[in-house]
C-alpha positions in Angstrom: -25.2 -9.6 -5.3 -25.2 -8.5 -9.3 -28.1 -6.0 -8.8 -25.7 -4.6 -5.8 -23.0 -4.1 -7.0 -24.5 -2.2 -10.3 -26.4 -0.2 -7.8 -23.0 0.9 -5.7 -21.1 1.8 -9.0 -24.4 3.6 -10.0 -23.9 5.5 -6.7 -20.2 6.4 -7.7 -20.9 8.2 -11.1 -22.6 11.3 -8.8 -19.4 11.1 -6.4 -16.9 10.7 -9.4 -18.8 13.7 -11.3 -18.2 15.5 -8.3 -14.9 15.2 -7.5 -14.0 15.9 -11.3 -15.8 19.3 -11.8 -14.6 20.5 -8.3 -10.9 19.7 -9.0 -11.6 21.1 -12.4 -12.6 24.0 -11.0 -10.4 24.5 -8.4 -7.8 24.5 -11.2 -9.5 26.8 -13.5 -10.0 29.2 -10.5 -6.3 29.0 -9.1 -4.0 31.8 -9.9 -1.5 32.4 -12.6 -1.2 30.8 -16.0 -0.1 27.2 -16.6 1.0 28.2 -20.1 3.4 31.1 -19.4 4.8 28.6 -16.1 5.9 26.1 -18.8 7.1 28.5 -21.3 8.5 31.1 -19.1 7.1 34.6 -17.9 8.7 36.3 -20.6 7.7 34.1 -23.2 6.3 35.1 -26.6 2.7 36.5 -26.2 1.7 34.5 -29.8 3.7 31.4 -28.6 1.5 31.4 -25.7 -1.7 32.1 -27.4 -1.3 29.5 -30.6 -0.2 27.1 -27.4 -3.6 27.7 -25.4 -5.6 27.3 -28.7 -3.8 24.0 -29.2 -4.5 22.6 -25.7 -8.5 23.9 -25.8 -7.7 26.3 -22.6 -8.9 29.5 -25.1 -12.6 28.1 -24.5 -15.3 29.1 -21.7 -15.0 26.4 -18.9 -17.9 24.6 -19.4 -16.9 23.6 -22.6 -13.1 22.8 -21.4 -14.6 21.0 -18.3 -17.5 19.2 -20.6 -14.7 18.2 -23.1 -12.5 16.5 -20.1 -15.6 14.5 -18.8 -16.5 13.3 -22.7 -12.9 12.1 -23.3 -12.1 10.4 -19.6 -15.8 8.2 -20.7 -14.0 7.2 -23.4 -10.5 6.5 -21.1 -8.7 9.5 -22.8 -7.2 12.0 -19.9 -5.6 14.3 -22.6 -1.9 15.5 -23.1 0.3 16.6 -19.6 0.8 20.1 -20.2 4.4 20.2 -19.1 5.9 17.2 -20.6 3.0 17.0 -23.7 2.7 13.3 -23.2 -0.5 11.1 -22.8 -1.9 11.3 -19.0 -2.9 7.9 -19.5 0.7 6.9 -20.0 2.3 8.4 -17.0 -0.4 6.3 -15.1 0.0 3.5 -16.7 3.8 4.0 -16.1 3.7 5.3 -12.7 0.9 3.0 -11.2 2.5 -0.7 -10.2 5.0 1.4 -7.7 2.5 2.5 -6.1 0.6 -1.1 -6.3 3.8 -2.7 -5.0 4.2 -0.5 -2.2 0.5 -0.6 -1.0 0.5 -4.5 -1.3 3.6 -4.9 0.8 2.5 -2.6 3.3 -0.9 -4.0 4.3 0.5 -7.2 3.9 3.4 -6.4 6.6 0.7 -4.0 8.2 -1.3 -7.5 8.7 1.8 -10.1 9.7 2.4 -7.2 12.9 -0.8 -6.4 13.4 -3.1 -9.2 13.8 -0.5 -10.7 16.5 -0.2 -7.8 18.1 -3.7 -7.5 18.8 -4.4 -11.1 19.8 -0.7 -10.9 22.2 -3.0 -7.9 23.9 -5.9 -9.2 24.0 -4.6 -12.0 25.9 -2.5 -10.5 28.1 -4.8 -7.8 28.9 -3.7 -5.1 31.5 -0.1 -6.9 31.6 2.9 -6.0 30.5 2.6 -7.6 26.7 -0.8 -5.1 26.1 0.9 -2.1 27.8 3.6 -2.7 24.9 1.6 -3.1 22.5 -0.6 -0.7 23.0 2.0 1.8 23.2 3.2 0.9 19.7 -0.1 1.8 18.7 -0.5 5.2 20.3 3.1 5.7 18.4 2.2 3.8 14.9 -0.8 6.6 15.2 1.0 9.5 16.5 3.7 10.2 14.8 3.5 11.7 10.8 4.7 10.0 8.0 7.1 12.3 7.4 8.2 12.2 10.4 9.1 8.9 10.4 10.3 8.6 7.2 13.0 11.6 8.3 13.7 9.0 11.5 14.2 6.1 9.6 16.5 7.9 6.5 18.9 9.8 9.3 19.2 6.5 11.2 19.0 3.4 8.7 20.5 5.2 5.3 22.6 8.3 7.1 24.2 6.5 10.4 24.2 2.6 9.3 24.4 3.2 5.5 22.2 -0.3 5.5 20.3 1.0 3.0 19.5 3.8 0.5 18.1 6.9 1.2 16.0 7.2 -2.3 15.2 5.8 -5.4 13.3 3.2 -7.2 14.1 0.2 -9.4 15.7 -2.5 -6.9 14.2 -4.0 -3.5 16.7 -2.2 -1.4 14.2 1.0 -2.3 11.3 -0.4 -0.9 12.3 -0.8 2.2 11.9 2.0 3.9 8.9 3.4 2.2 6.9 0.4 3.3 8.0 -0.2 6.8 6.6 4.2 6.9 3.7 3.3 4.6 2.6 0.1 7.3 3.2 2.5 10.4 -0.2 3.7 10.6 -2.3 0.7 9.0 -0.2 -1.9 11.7 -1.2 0.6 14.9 -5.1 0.3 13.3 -5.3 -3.2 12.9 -3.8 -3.8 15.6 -6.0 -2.0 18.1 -9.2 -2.6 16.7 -8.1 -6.8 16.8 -7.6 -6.0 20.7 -10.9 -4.6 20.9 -12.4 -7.5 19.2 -10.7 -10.2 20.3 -11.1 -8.9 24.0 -15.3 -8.7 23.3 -15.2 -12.5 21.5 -13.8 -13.9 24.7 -16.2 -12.7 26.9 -18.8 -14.8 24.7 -20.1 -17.7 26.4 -19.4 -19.9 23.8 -15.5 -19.6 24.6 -16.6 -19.7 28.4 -18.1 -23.2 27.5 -14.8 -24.2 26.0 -12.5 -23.5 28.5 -15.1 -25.4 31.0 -14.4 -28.5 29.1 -10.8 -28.3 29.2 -9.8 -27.2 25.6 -6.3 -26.1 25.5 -6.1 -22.5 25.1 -4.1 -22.3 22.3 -7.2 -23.9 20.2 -9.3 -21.4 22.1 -7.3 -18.7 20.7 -6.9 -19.6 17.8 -9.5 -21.9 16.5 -12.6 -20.2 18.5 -12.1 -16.8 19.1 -9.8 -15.5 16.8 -11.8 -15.9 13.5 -14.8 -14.9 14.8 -12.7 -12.0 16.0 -11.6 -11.1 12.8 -14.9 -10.4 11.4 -14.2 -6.5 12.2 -10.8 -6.1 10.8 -11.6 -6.9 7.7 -13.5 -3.3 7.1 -10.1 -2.1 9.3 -8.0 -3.9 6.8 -9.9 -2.6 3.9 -10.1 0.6 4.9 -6.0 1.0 5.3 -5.8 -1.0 2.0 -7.4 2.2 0.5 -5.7 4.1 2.6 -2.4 3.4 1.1 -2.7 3.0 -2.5 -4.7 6.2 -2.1 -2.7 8.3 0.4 1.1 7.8 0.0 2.3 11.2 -1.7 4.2 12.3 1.2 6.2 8.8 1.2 6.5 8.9 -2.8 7.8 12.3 -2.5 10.5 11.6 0.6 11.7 8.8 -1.1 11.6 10.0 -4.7 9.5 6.6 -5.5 7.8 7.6 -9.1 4.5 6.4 -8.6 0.8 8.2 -9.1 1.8 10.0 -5.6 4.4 11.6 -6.4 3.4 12.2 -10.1 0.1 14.1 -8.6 3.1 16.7 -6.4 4.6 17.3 -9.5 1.8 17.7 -11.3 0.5 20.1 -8.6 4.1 22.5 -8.3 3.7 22.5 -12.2 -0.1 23.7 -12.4 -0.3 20.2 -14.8 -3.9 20.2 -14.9 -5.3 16.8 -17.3 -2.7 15.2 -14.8 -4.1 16.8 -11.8 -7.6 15.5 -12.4 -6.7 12.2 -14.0 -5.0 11.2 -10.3 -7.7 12.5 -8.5 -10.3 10.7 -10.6 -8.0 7.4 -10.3 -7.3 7.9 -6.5 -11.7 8.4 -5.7 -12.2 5.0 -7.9 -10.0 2.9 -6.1 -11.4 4.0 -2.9 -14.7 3.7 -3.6 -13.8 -0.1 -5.3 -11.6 -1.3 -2.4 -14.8 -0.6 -0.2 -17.2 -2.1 -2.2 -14.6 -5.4 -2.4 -14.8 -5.0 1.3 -18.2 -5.0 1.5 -18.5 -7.9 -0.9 -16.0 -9.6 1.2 -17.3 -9.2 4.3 -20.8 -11.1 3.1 -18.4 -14.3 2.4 -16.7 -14.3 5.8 -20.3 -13.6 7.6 -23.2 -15.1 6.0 -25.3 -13.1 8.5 -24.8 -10.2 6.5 -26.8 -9.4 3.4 -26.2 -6.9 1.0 -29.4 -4.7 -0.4 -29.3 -2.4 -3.4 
């Protein structure tokens, strides 16, 4: 297990060094200057310089790009260029609303979910799996935008039951969850079907229902957690999903997490902040899938893990 899970984060160094120096680049490559969008286009010519000498952005790119890798070792992300404050504090700042939103939507994403997916299963080809399953061809379809512009005209416009934007009370995370939970709910949901349908085909539950167990233990007690084995790489997988993915729903609902910090950061050409996100956002995806994987040998002993 040890010798694993050094050999997976092993594996991410490549993938993180990747994903740095082609953001990096990206940014270095992009058009117009970051310094003269902060001070203004008719700024001073030797305010701008004696600024891009202080920031390091005077030197060849290797050097700028070599210095970046060399201080984010060492957990240093620099200074934002627009507000001239620690990177590392506007994370730090900025990351538990985006935790707290991620947590509440898988958590809501499983409660609907799972019982979705076992109602269809159950009642397969009836009425109950039609339903469902047309929730999940709309939890699928339909943007998160979209949604989120559904939900504000009808729930904070037309009912005034709650607010449109904002952060700092649990009135504000409504809404962002029940958009954020859309998508994982439709997933888990579907792929619990599947399963659950495939687990009661088994003989084993066949066997059961010969000898008269009540179906509500056959549900429940033998084919639902052996059913369940698949949606925890499902679950996992939208876990990332979410803490990694929600700068559309930060931004709609003004919520000042690393999502919507990473859009401002982007309109302002706010490069250390740019590539401290992206470096944060490609580590928590590649540790919420190794946790899965980890995981998923505990629930299955069948499984083995090999470095």
């Amino acid at each position: 297990m040890v010798r694993y899970v050094l050999s997976r984060l092993l594996q991410a160094i490549p993938t993180l060094l990747l994903i740095s120096f082609l953001t990096f680049i990206m940014g270095y490559l992009a058009p117009g200057d970051p310094i003269r969008m902060i001070l203004g286009e008719r700024s001073d010519p030797q305010a701008v310089a004696q600024v891009r000498r202080e920031l390091g952005l005077d030197q060849p790119w290797w050097m700028q790009y070599g210095r970046f890798v060399w201080n984010a070792v060492r957990g240093d992300f620099g200074i934002s260029l627009y507000n001239r404050r620690p990177v590392g504090d506007i994370i730090r700042e900025s990351f538990p609303a985006t935790a707290t939103l991620a947590v509440l939507a898988i958590l809501l994403a499983i409660t609907v979910g799972i019982p979705a997916g076992v109602v269809a299963a159950v009642w397969h080809n009836r009425l109950p799996d039609r339903l469902s399953m047309a929730g999940v061809v709309l939890g699928i379809s339909v943007p998160n935008f979209v949604l989120a512009t559904l939900l504000i005209l009808l729930v904070s416009v037309r009912l005034g039951w709650l607010p449109v934007a904002g952060w700092g009370a649990p009135e504000y995370v409504v809404l962002p969850v029940l958009v954020l939970a859309a998508r994982p709910s439709a997933s888990i949901a579907r792929f619990t079907r599947t399963s659950m349908l495939e687990v009661l085909q088994q003989d084993y539950i066949r066997t059961a229902r010969a000898k008269g167990v009540p179906e509500p233990f056959v549900i429940f007690k033998h084919a639902l957690p052996n059913a369940l084995l698949p949606v925890v790489t499902v679950i996992g997988n939208a876990f990332g999903y979410l803490l990694t993915g929600s700068f559309i729903v930060e931004t709609v609902f003004a919520v000042p997490g690393v999502g919507y910090k990473s859009i401002e950061a982007i309109l302002r050409r706010d490069y250390p902040v740019i590539q401290a996100t992206t470096l944060l956002f490609a580590f928590l995806f590649i540790a919420v899938n190794l946790l899965v994987d980890i995981l998923y040998t505990r629930l299955d002993p069948r499984v083995r893990l090999r470095a």
